[in-house]
N, C-alpha and C positions, 0 to 999 in steps of 0.2 A: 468520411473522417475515420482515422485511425486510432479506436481507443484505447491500445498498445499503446500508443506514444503518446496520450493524452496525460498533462499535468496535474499532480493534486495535491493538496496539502494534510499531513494526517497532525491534529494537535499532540505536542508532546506531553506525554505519562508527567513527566516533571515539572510541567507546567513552564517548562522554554519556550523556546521559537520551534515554530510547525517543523513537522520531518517534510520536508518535500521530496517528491517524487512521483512517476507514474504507475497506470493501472497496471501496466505489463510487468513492473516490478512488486505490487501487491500478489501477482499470480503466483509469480515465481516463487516468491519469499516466502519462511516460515514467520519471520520478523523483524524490525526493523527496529536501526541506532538511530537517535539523534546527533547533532554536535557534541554532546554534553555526555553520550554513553548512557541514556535512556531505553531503554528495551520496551517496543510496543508487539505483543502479540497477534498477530491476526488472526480472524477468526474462518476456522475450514469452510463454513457454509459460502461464508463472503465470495472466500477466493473459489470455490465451485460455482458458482452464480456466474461468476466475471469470466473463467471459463467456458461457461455452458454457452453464453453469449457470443464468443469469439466463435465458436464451432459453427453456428447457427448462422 
């Protein structure tokens, strides 16, 4: 299983409908919109964990 491509839902900051999207794009990203223009931060450890992972 490739958890690049795997699906996930992050609950939105404004209390909308979930951001969907993958882990491969929590790497990438500094942040992430909802529909609505919602800004969710991700957090650096996060995304070096999900990295550290992928290497390994």
């Amino acid at each position: 299983m490739n958890l690049k491509n795997e699906k996930t839902e992050i609950p939105c900051p404004g209390g909308g409908r979930a951001i969907k999207t993958t882990y491969g794009d929590l790497a990438r990203k500094s942040s992430l919109k909802s529909n609505k223009g919602h800004e969710e931060s991700l957090n650096l450890v996060i995304k070096a964990n999900l990295k550290e992972r992928w290497i390994n």
